[in-house]
N, C-alpha and C positions, 0 to 999 in steps of 0.2 A: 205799291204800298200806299195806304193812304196817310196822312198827318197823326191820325192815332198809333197807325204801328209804329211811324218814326218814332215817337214819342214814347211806343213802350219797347224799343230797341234800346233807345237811349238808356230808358231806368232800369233796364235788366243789365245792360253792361255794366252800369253802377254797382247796382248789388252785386255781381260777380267782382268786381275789383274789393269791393268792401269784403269780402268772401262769407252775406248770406246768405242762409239755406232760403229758398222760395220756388213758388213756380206759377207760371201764367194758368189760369185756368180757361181752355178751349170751349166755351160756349157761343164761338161764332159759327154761323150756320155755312157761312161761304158761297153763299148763296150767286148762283150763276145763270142768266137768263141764255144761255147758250144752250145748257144741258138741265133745266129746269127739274125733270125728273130724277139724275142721279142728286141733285140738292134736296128734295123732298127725301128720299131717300136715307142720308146722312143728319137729316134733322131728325126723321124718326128713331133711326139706329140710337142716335145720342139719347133722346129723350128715353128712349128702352132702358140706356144701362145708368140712366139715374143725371142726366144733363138737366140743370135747374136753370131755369130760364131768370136771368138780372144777376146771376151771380158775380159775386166781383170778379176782377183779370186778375190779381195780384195774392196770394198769399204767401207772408214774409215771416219768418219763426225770428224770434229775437230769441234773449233772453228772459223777458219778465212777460213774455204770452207772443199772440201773436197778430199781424198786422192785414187787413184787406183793402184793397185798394181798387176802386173800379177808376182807370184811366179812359179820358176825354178828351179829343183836342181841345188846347187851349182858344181855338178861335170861336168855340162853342160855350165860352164861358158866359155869363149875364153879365153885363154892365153894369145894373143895379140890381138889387134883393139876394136872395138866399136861394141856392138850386133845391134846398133842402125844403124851406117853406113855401107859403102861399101858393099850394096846389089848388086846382079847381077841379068840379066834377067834369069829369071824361078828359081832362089834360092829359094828351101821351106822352110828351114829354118837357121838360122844363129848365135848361141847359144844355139838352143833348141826354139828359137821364131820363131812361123809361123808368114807369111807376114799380115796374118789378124788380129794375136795381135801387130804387128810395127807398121800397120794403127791406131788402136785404141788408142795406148798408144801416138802416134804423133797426133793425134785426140784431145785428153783430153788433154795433156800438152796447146792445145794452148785457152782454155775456163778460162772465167774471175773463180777466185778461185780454182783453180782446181790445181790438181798437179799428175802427175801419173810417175809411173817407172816398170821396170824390174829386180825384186829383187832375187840375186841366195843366196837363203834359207832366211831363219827364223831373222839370225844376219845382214843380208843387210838389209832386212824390218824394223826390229825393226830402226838400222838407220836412213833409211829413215822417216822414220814416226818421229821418234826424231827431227829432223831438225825444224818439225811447230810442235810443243807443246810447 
């Protein structure tokens, strides 16, 4: 397990004890230099039935709409500035965020009910998600 899924074990147990409705959304590739071919494989499959590549992990139903959350380990967070701003041309990523989850998550932030973020581990999320309940 790496530091991220500990982190997104943690915030799913949360929401189950809080008893939201939500669910992780599987856009990791799982990628395996062992079996390198069956991993090409299950990326194409995914991409076939509609897997959008930056999409957040997290989708949480409240009451007043609903919540996306792409989780990060927290040892990935910046120091200084905004993971969200001062992109450069060809930056692949900048926090740990590839440019195709900063489109998504700037995507969803601007949709009536909706609310999304970049949450570095389990105690940001829980947070964020605190804010609409």
């Amino acid at each position: 397990m790496t530091p991220e899924d500990t982190e997104c074990k943690m915030f799913a147990q949360w929401l189950r004890i809080k008893k939201l409705r939500f669910t992780h959304i599987s856009n990791e590739t799982g990628f395996s230099m062992k079996d390198p071919k069956a991993t090409m494989y299950v990326v194409v499959k995914k991409k076939s039935l509609g897997m959008s590549e930056g999409f957040p992990d997290y989708e949480i139903f409240i009451p007043k709409g609903t919540l996306y959350i792409e989780m990060k380990d927290p040892k990935k967070k910046l120091k200084k500035g905004n993971v969200m701003e001062d992109w450069k041309d060809g930056q692949k990523e900048r926090g740990g965020l590839k440019r195709a989850q900063k489109e998504w998550i700037e995507y969803l932030q601007g949709r009536d009910h909706t609310e999304s973020s970049v949450c570095y581990g389990a105690e940001e999320a829980i947070a964020f998600v605190e804010i609409f309940l």
